[in-house]
N, C-alpha and C positions, 0 to 999 in steps of 0.2 A: 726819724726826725720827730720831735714834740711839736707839741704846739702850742701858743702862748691863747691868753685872757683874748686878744682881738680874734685870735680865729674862730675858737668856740663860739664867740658873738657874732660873729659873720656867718659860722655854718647854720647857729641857731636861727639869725632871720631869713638863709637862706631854704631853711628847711620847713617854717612856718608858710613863706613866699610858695613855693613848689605845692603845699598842701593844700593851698587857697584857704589859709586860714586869713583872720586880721589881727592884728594886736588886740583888739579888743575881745578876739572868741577866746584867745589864748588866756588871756585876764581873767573872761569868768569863770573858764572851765576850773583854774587853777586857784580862783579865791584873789586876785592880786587887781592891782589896776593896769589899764592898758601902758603907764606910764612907767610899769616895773618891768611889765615886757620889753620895753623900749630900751630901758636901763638894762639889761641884759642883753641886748643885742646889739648897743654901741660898747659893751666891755666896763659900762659903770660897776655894775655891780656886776661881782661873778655869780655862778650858779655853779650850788653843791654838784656829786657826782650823780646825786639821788637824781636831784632836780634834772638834772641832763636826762638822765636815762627815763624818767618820764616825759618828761618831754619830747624824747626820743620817738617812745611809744603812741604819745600823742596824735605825732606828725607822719607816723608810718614808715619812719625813715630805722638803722638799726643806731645804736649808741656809736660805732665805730664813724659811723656818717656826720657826727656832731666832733667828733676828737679828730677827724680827719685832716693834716694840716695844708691838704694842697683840694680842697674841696670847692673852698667858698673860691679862691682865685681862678679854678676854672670852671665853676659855678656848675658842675653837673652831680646828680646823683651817685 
């Protein structure tokens, strides 16, 4: 099964959330505002594959855990 624009937004804030990051640490580590963070994890704007997988790495989590399409619905690792 794939997974659409909303889930990758979903796993993304869920994998931020899990980290105990905040939108805001996520902004500066990445150069962006907290506000693009945002926009990326309601599905406004998508995020390249690069940007995934750093962010990936970011959050500790593996790239599979962001493309994951039954992740964020059952909210576990």
């Amino acid at each position: 099964m794939s997974i659409d624009a909303k889930g990758i937004a979903a796993n993304l804030r869920l994998s931020r959330i899990e980290a105990g990051l905040s939108q805001g640490d996520v902004g500066k580590h990445f150069g962006v505002t907290r506000q693009s963070v945002s926009m990326w994890e309601h599905g406004i704007h998508k995020v390249s594959a690069e940007l995934a997988g750093q962010l990936a790495e970011y959050y500790g989590v593996s790239i599979e855990n962001i493309y994951d399409p039954f992740r964020a619905l059952m909210g576990v690792r």
